[in-house]
C-alpha positions as a Markdown table, in Angstrom:
| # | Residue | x | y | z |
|---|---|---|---|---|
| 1 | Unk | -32.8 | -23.3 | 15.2 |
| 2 | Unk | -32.6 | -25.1 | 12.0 |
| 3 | Unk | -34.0 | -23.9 | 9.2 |
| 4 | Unk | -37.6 | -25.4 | 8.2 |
| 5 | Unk | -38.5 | -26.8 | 4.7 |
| 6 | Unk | -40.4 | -24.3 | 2.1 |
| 7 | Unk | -43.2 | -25.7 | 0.8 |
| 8 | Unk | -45.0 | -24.6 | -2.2 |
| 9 | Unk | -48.7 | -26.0 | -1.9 |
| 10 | Unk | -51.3 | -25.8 | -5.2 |
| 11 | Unk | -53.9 | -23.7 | -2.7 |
| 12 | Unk | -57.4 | -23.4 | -3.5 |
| 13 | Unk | -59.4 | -22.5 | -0.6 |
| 14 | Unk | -61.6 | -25.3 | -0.5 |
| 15 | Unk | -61.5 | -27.7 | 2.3 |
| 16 | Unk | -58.9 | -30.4 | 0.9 |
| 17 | Unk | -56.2 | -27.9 | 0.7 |
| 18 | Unk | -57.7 | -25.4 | 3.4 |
| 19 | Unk | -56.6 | -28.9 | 5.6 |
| 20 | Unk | -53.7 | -29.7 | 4.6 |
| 21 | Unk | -52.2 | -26.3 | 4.5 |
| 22 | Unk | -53.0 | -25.9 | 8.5 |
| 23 | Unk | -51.9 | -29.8 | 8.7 |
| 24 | Unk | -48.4 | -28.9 | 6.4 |
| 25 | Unk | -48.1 | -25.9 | 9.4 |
| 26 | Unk | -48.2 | -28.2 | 12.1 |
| 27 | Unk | -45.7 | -30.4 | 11.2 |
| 28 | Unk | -43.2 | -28.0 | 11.0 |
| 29 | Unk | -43.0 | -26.6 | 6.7 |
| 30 | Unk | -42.9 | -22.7 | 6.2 |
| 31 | Unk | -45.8 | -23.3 | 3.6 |
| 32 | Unk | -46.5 | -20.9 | 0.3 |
| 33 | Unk | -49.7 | -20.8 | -1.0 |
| 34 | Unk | -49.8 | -20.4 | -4.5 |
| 35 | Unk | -53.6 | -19.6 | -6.1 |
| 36 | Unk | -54.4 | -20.3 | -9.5 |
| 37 | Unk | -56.8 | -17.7 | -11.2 |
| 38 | Unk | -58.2 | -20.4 | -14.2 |
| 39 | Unk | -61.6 | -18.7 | -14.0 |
| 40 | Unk | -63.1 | -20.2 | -11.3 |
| 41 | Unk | -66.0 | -18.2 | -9.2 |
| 42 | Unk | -63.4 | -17.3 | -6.2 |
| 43 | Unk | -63.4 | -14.8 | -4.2 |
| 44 | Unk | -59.4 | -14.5 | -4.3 |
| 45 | Unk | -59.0 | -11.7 | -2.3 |
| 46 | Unk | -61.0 | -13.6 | 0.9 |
| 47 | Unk | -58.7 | -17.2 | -0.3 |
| 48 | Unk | -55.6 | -15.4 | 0.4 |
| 49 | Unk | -56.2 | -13.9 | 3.4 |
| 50 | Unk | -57.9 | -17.4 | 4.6 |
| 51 | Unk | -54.4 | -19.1 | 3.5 |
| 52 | Unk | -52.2 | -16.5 | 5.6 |
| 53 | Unk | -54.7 | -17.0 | 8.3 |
| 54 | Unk | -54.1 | -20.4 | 8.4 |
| 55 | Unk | -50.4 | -20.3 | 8.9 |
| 56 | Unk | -49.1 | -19.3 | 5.2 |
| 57 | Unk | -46.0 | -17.3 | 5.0 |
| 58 | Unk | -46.8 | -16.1 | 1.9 |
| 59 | Unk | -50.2 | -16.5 | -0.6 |
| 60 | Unk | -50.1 | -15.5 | -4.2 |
| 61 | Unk | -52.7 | -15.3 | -6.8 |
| 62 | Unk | -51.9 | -15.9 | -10.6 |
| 63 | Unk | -54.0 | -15.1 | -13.6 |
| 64 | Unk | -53.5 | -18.3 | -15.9 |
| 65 | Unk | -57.2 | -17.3 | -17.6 |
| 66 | Unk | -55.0 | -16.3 | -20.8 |
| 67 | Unk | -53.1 | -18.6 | -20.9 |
| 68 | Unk | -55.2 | -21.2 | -19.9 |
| 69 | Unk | -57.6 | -20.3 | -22.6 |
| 70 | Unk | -55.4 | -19.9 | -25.4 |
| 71 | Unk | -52.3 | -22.2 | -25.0 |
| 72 | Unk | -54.4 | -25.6 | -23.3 |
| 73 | Unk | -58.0 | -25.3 | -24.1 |
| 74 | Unk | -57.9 | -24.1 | -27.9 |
| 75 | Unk | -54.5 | -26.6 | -28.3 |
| 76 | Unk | -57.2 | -29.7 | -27.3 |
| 77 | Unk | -60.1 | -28.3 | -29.3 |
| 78 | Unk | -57.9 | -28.1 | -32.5 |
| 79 | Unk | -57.4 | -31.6 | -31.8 |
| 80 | Unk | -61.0 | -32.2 | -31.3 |
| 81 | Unk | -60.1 | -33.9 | -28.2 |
| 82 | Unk | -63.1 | -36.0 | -26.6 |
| 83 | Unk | -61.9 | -38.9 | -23.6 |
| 84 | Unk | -63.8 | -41.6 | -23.7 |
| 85 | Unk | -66.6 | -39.5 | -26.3 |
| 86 | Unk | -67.9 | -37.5 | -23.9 |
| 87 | Unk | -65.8 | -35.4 | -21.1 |
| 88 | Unk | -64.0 | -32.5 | -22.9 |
| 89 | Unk | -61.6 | -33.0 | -20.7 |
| 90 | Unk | -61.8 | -29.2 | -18.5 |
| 91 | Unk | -59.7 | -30.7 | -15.3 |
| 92 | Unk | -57.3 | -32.1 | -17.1 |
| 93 | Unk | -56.0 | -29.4 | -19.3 |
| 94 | Unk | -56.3 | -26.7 | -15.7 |
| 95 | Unk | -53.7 | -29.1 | -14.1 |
| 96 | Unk | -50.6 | -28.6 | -16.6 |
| 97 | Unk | -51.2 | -24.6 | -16.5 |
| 98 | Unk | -51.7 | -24.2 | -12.9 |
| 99 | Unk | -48.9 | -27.0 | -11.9 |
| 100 | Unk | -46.4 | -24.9 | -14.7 |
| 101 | Unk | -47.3 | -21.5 | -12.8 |
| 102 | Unk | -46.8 | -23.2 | -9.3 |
| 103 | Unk | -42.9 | -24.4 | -10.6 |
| 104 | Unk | -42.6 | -21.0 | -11.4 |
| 105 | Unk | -43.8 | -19.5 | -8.2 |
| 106 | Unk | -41.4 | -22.0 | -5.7 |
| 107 | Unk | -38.6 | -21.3 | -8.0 |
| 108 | Unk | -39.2 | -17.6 | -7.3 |
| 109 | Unk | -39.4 | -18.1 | -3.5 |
| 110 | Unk | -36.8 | -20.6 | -3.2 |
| 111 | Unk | -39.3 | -23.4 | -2.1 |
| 112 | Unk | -37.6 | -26.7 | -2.6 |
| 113 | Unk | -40.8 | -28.8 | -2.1 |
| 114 | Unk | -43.7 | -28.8 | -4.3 |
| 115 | Unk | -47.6 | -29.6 | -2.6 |
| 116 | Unk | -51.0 | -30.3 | -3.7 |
| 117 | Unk | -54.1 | -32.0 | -2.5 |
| 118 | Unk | -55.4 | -33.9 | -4.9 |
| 119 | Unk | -56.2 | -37.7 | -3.5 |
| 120 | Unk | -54.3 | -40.7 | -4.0 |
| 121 | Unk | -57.2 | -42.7 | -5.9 |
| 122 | Unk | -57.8 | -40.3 | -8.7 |
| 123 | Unk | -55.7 | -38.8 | -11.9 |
| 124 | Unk | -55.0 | -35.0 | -10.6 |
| 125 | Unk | -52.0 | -36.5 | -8.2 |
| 126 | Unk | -50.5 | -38.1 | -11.6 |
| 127 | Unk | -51.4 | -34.6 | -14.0 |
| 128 | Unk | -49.9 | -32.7 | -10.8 |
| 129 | Unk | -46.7 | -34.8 | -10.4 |
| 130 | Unk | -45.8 | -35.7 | -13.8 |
| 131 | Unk | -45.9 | -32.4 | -14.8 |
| 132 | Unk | -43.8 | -31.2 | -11.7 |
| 133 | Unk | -40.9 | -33.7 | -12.6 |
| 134 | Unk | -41.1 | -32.6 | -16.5 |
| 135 | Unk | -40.5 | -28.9 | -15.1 |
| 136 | Unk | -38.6 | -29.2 | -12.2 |
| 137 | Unk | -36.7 | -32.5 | -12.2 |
| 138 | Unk | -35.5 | -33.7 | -8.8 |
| 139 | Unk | -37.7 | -31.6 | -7.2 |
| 140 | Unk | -39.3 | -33.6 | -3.9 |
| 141 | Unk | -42.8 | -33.7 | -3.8 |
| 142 | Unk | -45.5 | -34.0 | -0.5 |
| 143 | Unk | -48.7 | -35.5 | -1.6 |
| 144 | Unk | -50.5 | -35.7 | 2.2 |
| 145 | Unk | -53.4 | -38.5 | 0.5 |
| 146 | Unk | -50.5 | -40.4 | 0.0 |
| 147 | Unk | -48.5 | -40.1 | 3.5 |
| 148 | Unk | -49.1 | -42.6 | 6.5 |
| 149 | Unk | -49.2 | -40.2 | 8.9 |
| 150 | Unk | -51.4 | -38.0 | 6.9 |
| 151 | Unk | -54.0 | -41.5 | 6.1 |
| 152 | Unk | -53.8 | -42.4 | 10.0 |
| 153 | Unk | -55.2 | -38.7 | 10.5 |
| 154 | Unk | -57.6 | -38.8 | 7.9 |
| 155 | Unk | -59.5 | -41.5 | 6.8 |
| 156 | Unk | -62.1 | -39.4 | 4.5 |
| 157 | Unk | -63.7 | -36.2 | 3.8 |
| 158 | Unk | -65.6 | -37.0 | 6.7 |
| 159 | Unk | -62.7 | -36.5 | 8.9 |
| 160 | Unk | -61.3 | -33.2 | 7.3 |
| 161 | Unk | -64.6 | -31.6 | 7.6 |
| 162 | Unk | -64.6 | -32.4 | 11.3 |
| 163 | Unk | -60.9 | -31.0 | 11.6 |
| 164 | Unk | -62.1 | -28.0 | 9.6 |
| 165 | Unk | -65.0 | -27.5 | 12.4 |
| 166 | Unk | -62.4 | -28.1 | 15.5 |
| 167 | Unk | -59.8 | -26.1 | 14.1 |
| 168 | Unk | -61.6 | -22.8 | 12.9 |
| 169 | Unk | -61.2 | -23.7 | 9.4 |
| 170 | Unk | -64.3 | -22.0 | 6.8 |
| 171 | Unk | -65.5 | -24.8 | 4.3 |
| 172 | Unk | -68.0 | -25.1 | 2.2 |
| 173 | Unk | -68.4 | -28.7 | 2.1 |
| 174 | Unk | -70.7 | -30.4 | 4.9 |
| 175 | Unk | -71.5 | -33.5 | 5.9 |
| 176 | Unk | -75.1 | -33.2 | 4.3 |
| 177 | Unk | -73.6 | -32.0 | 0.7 |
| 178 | Unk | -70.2 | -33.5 | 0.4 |
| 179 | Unk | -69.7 | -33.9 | -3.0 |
| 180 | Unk | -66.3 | -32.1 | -4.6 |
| 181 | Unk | -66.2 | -29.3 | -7.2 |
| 182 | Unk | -64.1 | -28.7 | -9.2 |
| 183 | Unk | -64.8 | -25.1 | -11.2 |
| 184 | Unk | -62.6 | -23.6 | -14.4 |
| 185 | Unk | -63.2 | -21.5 | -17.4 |
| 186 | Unk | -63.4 | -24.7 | -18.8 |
| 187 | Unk | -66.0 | -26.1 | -17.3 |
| 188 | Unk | -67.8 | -27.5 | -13.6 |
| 189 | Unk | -67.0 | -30.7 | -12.7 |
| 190 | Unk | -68.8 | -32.6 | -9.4 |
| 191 | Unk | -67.7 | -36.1 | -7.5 |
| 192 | Unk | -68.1 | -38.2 | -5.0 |
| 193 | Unk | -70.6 | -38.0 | -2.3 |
| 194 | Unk | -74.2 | -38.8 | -3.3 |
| 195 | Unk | -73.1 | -39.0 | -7.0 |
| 196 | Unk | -70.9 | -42.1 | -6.0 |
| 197 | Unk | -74.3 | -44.2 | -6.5 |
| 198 | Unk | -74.3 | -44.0 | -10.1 |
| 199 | Unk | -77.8 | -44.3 | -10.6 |
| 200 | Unk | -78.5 | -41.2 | -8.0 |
| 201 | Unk | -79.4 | -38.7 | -10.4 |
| 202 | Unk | -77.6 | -34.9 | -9.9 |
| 203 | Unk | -79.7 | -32.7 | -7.8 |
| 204 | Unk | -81.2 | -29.5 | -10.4 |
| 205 | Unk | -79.4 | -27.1 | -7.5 |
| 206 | Unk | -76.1 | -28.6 | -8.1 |
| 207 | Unk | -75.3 | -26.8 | -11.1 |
| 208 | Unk | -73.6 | -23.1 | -11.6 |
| 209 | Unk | -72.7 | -22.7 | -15.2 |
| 210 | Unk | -76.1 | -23.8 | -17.2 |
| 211 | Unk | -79.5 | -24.2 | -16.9 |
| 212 | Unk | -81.8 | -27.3 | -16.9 |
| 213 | Unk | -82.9 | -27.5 | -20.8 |
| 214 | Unk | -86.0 | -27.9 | -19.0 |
| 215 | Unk | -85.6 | -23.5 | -17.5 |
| 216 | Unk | -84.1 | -22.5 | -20.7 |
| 217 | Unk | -85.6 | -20.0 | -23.1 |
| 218 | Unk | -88.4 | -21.0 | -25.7 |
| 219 | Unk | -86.4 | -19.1 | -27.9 |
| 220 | Unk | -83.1 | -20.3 | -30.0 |
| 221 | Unk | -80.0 | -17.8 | -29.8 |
| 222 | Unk | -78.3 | -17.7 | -33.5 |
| 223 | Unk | -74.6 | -16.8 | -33.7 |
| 224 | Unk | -71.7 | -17.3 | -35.6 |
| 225 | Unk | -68.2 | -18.0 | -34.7 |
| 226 | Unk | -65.2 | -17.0 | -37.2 |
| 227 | Unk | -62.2 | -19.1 | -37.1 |
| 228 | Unk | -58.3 | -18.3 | -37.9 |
| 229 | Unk | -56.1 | -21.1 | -38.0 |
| 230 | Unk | -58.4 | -23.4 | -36.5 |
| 231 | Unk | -58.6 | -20.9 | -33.3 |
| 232 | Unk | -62.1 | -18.7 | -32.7 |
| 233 | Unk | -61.4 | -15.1 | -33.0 |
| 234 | Unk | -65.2 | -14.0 | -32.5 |
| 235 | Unk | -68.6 | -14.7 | -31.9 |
| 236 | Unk | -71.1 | -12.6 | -33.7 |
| 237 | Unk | -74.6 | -12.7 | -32.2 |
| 238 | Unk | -76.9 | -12.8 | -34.7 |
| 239 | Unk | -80.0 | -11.0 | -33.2 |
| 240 | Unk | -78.6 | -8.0 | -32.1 |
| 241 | Unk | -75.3 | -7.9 | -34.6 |
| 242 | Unk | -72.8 | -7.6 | -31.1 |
| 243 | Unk | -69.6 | -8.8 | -31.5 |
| 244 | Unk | -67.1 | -10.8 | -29.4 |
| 245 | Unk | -63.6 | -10.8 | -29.7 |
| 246 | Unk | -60.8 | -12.2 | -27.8 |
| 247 | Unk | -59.6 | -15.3 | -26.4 |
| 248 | Unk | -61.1 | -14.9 | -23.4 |
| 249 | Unk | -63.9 | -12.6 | -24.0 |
| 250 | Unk | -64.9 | -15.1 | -26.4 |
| 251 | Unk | -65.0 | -18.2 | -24.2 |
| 252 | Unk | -66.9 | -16.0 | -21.6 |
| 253 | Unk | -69.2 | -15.1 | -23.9 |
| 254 | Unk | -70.1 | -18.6 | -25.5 |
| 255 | Unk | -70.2 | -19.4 | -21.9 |
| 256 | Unk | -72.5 | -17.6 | -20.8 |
| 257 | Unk | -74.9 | -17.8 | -23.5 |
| 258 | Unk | -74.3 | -21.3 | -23.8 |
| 259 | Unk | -75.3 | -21.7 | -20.3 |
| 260 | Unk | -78.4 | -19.8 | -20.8 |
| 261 | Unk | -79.4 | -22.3 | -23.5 |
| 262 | Unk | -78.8 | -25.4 | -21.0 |
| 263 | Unk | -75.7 | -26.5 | -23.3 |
| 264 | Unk | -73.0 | -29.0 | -22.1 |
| 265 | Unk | -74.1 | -31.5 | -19.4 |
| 266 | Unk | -72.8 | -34.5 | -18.8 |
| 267 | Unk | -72.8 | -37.2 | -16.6 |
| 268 | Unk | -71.1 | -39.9 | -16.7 |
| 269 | Unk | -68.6 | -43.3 | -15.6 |
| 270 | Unk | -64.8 | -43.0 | -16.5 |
| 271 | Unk | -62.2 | -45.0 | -16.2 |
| 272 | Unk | -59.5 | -43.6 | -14.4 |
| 273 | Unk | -55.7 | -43.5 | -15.3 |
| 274 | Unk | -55.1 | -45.4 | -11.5 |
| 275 | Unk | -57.3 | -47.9 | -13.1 |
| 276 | Unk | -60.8 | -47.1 | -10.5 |
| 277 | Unk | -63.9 | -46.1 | -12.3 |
| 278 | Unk | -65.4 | -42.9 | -11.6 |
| 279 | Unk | -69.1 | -41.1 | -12.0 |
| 280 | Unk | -68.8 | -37.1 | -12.9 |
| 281 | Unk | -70.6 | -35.1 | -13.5 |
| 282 | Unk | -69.5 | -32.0 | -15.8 |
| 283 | Unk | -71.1 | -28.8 | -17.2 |
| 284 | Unk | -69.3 | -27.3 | -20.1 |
| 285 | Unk | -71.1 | -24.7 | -22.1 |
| 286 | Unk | -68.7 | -22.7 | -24.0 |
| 287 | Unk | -66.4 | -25.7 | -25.0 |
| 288 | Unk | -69.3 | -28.2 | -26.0 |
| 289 | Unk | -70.0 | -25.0 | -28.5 |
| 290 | Unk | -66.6 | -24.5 | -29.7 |
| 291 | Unk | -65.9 | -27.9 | -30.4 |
| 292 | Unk | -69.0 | -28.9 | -32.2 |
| 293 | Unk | -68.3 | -25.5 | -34.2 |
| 294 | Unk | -64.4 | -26.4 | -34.6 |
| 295 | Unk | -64.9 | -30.2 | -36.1 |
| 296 | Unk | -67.6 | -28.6 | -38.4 |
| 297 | Unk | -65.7 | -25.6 | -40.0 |
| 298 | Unk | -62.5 | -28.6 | -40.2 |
| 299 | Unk | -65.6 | -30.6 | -42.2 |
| 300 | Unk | -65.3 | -27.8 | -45.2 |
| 301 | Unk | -61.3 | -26.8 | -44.9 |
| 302 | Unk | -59.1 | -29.5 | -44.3 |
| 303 | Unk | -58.2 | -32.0 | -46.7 |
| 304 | Unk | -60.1 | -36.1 | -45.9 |
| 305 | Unk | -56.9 | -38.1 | -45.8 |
| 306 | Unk | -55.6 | -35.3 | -42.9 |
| 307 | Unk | -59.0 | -35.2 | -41.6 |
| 308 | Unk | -59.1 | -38.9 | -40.9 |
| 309 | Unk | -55.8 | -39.1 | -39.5 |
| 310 | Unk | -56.4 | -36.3 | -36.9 |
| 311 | Unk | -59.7 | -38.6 | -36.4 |
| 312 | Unk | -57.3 | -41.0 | -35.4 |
| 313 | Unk | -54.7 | -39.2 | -33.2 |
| 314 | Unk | -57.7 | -37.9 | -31.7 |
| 315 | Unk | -58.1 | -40.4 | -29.1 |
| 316 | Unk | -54.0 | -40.7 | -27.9 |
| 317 | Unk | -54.2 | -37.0 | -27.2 |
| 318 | Unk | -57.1 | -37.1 | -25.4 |
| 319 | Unk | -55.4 | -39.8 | -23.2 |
| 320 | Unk | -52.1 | -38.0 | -22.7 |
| 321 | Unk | -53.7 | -35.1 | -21.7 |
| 322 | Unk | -56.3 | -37.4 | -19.2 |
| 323 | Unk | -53.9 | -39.5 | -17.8 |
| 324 | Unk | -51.5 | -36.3 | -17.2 |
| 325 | Unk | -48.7 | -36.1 | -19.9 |
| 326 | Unk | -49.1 | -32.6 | -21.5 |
| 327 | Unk | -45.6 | -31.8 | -21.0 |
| 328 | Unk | -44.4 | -35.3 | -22.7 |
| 329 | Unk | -42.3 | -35.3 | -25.8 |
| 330 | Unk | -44.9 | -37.6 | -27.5 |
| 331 | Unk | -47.5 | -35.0 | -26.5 |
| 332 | Unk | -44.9 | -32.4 | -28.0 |
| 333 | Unk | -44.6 | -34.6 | -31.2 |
| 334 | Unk | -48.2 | -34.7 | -32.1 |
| 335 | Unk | -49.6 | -31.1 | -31.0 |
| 336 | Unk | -46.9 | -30.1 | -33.7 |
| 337 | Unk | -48.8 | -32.4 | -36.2 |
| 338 | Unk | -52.1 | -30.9 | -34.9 |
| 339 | Unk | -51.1 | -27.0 | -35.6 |
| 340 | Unk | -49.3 | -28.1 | -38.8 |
| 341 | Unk | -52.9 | -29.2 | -40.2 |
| 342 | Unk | -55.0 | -25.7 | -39.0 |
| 343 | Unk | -52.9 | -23.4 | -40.9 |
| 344 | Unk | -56.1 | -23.3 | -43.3 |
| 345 | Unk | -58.8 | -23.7 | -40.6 |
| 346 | Unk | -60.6 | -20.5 | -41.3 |
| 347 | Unk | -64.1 | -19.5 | -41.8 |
| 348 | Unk | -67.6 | -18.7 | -40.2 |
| 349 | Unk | -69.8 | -21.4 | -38.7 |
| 350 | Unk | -73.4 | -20.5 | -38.0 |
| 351 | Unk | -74.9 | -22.6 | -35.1 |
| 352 | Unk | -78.8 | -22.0 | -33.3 |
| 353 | Unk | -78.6 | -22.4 | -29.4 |
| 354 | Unk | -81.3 | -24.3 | -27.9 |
| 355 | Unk | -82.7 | -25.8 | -24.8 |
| 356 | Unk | -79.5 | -28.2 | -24.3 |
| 357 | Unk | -78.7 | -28.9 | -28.1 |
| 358 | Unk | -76.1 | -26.6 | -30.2 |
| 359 | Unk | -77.1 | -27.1 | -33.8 |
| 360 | Unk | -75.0 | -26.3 | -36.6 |
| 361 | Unk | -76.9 | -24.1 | -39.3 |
| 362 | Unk | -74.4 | -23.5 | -42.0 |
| 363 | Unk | -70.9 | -22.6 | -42.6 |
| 364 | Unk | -68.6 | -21.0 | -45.0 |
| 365 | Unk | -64.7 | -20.3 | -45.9 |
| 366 | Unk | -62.3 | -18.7 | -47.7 |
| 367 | Unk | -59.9 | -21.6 | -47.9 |
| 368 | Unk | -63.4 | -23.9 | -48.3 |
| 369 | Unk | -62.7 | -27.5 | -50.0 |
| 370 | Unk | -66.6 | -27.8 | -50.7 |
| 371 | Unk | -67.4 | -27.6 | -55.0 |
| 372 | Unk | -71.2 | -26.9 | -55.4 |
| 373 | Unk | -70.6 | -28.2 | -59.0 |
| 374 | Unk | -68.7 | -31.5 | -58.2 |
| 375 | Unk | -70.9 | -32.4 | -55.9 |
| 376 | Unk | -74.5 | -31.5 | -57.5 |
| 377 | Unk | -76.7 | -34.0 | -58.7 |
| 378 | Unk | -77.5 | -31.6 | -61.1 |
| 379 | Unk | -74.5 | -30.6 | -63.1 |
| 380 | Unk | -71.7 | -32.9 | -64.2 |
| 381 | Unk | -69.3 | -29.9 | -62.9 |
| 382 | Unk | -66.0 | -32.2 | -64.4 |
| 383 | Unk | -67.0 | -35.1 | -62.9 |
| 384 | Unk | -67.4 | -37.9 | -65.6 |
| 385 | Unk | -69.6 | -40.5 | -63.4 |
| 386 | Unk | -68.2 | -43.2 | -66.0 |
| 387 | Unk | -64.8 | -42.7 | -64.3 |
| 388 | Unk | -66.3 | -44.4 | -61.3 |
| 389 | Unk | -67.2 | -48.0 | -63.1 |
| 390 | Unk | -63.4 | -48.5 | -62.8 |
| 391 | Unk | -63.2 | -46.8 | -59.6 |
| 392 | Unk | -65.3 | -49.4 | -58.1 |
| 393 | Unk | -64.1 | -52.6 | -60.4 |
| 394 | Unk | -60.5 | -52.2 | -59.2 |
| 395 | Unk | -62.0 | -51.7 | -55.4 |
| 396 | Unk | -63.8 | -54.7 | -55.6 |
| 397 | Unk | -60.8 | -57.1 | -56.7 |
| 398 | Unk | -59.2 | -58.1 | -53.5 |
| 399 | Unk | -63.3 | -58.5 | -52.2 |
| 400 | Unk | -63.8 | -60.6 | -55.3 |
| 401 | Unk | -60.7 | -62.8 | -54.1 |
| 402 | Unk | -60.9 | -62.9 | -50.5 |
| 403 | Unk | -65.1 | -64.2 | -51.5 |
| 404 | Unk | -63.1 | -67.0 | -53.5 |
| 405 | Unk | -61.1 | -68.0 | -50.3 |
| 406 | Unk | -64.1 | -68.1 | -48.3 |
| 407 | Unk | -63.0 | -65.4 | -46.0 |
């Protein structure tokens, strides 16, 4: 009997993958089902012994929280980075960690074919792939959305939900909620279904993480977050004077309160790397915290010109990291530039928490840039304001000129 192909499939439990694993079965692959712990609500225990159910030879779990946490969310928030203003970008930094521990895992079990289920219309085939073939080049990949034989079974997530029912496979998606979530540490992120009319507003039940603004407490929730190296180290609350330390602890804590508070919705249209647009809506309560605190405490310890250029690299590494490049040597390049500029990111920033909104209330540093003096409009502090009359004449030259030329 010949030997069958070892397949190492990205495994989740949900019905996408729950599918496709019993579908990989069938046509003949001795599939490994490799779970990523990134903080999602999961019962792991029940997902693995649904995979081996399903016809898995073998199902792992993997804690990436750590990691996940402190080597791909704090990397983007020192970087500030925002795609497109407003999605912070919590499904695209999961892929790289949980594609990085699945190389790992088929190395280790000798799988010579690497699987997920992400469709063929969005960007996590592209995050998945391209970050397969930076860390394991030559490797052949199966993407089922993008097999004919696969497409002729399954025209939509109508069709796998109807498999699901006449094959004994437990999903939670039905026919009357079929919208797609997508849970992290990170964040909560929900598409298609009846969010693929954009005007169709999201249903108040949807949501996991946070509360409507609307349910959250009269009350404001006053903390402060220390920084190191443009990293947060610990969230102090100030009510009760409990402290918060810890990568992790600190984003489950922020997230948790934050989510109290109603903090980090969004909704809204994106354009895809594969060049469709897309509605999500997202729910990120710790990070919307941490990078409002982050650009603030940058505000009063890094230097304007640095400032301004990280404003600008902003954007590009937000992109690489959307459109699924995190392991690039451009992406390499300019995280080096990014950790290069934190080395005096430290302080405290003290922020209120309330009913949606995560106000900044102060701040304060060691390394701090901020002269009460210079800047007073009280004191001269050894700033002679005469200084400026030149200042402004020798600005105004090439304005004076280019108003002769009749720019």
């Amino acid at each position: 009997m010949a030997t069958r192909e070892k397949v190492a499939l990205a495994y989740s439990g949900g019905l996408d993958t729950s599918v496709i694993l019993k579908w990989l079965c069938n046509e003949g692959y001795e599939v490994a089902a490799y779970i990523a712990d990134v903080g999602q609500d999961e019962d792991f225990a029940a997902a693995k012994k649904k995979a081996l159910l399903l016809g898995a030879c073998k199902a792992h779990v993997d804690d990436l929280r750590e990691e996940f946490v402190k080597n791909y969310v704090f990397r983007a928030m020192k970087a500030n980075c925002t795609y497109e203003g407003s999605y912070l970008l919590g499904t695209s930094l999961a892929r790289p960690v949980i594609a990085k521990g699945q190389v790992a895992f088929a190395k280790k079990n000798g799988c010579g074919i690497l699987a997920h289920g992400a469709t063929g219309k969005g960007n996590d085939q592209v995050r998945f792939e391209l970050a397969y073939h930076s860390l394991m080049p030559g490797v052949k990949i199966l993407s089922p959305w993008k097999e004919k034989k696969f497409l002729e079974r399954f025209g939509g997530r109508g069709d796998m939900i109807k498999y699901a029912a006449q094959n004994d496979i437990p999903v939670q998606a039905t026919a009357q909620k079929p919208y797609s979530i997508d849970e992290n540490l990170m964040h909560t992120s929900y598409e298609s279904g009846i969010l693929e009319d954009p005007a169709t507003a999201p249903q108040d039940d949807m949501f996991v993480k946070t509360k409507s603004p609307r349910q959250a407490p009269d009350k404001e929730t006053k903390i402060a977050i220390d920084f190191e190296a443009g990293a947060p180290v610990r969230v102090t609350n100030a009510e009760n004077g409990k402290k918060t330390s810890g990568a992790l602890e600190v984003f489950g804590y922020l997230n948790k309160i934050g989510g109290e508070n109603g903090i980090g919705r969004v909704d809204m249209v994106e354009n895809r790397y594969v060049g469709i647009k897309s509605r999500g809506v997202y729910e990120t309560p710790a990070g919307t915290i941490l990078w409002k605190a982050h650009r603030d405490i940058e505000g009063l310890t890094l230097d304007r010109e640095v400032c301004h250029l990280k404003d600008m690299l902003m954007p590009k590494i937000s992109e690489l990291i959307y459109n699924g490049f995190w392991f690039s040597p451009e992406m390499e390049f300019l995280m080096c530039t990014v950790e290069q500029s934190q080395q005096n990111v430290c302080g405290t920033v003290f922020m209120s928490l309330y009913k949606g909104n995560a106000i900044i209330t102060g701040r304060e540093s060691k390394n701090s840039l901020y002269d009460k003096d210079l800047s007073s409009m009280d004191k001269a502090g050894g700033f002679d304001q005469s200084d400026s009359k030149g200042f402004i004449k020798i600005n105004s030259i090439r304005l004076q000129a280019a108003c002769r030329t009749g720019f």
